[in-house]
N, C-alpha and C positions, 0 to 999 in steps of 0.2 A: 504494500500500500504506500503510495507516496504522501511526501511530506508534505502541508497545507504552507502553501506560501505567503511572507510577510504583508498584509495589507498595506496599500501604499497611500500619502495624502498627496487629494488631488489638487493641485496647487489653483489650478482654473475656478473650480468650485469653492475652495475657499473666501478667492478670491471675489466672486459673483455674491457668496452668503455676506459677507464682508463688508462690500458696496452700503452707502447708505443713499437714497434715492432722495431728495428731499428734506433731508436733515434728521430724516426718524433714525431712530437707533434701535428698530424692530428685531426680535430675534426670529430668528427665520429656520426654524428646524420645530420639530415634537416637542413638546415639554410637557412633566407630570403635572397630572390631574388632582391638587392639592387638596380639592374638594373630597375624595374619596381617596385620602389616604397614599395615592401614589409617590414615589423618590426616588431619585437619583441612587446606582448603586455601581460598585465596579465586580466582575466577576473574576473570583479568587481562585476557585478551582469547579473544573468538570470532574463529576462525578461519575458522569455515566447513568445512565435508562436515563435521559432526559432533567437530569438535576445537577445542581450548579450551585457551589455556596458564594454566596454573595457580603460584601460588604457595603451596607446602607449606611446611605448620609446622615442617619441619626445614630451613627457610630454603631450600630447592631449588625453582630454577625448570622444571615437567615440561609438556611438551604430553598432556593427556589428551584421551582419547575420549568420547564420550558414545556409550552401546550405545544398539541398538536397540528396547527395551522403555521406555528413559527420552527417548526421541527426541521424540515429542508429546506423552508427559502430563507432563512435567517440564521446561519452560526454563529453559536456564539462561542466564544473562544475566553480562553484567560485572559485577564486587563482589560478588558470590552466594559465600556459605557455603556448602562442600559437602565431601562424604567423598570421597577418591581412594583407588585401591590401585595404590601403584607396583607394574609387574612386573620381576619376579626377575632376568630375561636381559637388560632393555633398565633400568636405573634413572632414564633421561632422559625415561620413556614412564610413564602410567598411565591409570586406566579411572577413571570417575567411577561409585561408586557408591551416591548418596542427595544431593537438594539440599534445603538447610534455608528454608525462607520468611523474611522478613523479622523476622515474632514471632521466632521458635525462633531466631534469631539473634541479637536482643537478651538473650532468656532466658539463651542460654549465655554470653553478654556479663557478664551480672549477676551468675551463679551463680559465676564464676571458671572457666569449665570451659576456655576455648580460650586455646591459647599466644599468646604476646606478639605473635609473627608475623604472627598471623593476628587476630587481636583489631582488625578495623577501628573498632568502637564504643569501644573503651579505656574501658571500664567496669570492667575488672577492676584497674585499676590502685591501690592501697593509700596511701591517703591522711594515712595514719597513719603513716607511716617516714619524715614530711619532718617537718622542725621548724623553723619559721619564730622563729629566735630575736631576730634584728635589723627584723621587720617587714619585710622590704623587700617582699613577695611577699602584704600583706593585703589582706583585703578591706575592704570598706567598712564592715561590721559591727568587723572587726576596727579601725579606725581611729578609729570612735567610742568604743569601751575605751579607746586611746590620746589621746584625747583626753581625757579625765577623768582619766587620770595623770598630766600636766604639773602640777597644783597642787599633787601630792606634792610630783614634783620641783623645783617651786618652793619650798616649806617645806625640803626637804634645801640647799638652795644657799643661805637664811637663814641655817642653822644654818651651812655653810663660811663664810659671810660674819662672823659669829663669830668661827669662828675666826681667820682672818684679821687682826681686831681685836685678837684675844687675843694674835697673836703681832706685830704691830705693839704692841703694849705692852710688851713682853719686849723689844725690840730698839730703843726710845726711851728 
């Protein structure tokens, strides 16, 4: 039996999901049904007869199913973005219902749309709430700025060396 080969992203598609037409910043793919329980989950391992444990966005590890309408036109694989609906009587148990492709999974990576959880791309992450005030954590762009500031602080440590003198005069 041959090996299933790597899903690829399709850069074109990305790109089209991407577009914003008009200034909306609409998400353009499936998203769960919040109303009935639906979330975001990533698939951890195949189990086999059609079950799949999953990790949900509400940090709960469920073994779901995979029905039999999504059986051969949809595999799903390990690390697959997919919508679960845990059920009501069993919360340990859920049904997989929509798997996302590799694109629509960076899409919603980008958009902000999926929890921290489940966020395996960490695209959503805010790069803006850190503040590298000591350098320790720059880049290499940022270290050539730094470099072009030492002759300040070379000219500021003249001017203490001044004073220095100044107060070596006061005290001879």
């Amino acid at each position: 039996m041959g090996r299933r080969r790597e899903e690829k992203v399709d850069e074109e598609e990305l790109a089209r999901l991407m577009s914003t037409e008009g200034g909306a910043s609409k998400i353009r793919v499936k998203m769960p049904n919040t109303k009935v329980n639906e979330m975001f989950a990533i698939a951890e391992n195949i189990l086999g007869g059609r079950r799949v444990t999953v990790l949900c966005a509400d940090g709960e590890t469920r073994m779901a199913r995979i029905p039999g309408k999504m059986r051969r036109r949809q595999w799903v694989r390990e690390g697959d973005l997919i919508i679960v609906w845990p059920w009501d009587f069993q919360d340990a148990k859920a049904d997989v219902k929509h798997r996302y492709t590799k694109t629509q999974s960076i899409y919603l990576s980008r958009k902000g749309a999926l929890p921290k959880d489940v966020d395996i791309f960490g695209m959503n992450a805010m790069t803006d709430d850190f503040d590298d005030e000591d350098g320790l954590f720059s880049n290499d762009s940022d270290t050539t700025s730094t470099k072009s500031e030492p002759p300040v602080e070379e000219a500021e440590t003249e001017e203490e060396d001044d004073d220095d003198e100044d107060l070596d005069a006061l005290f001879s």
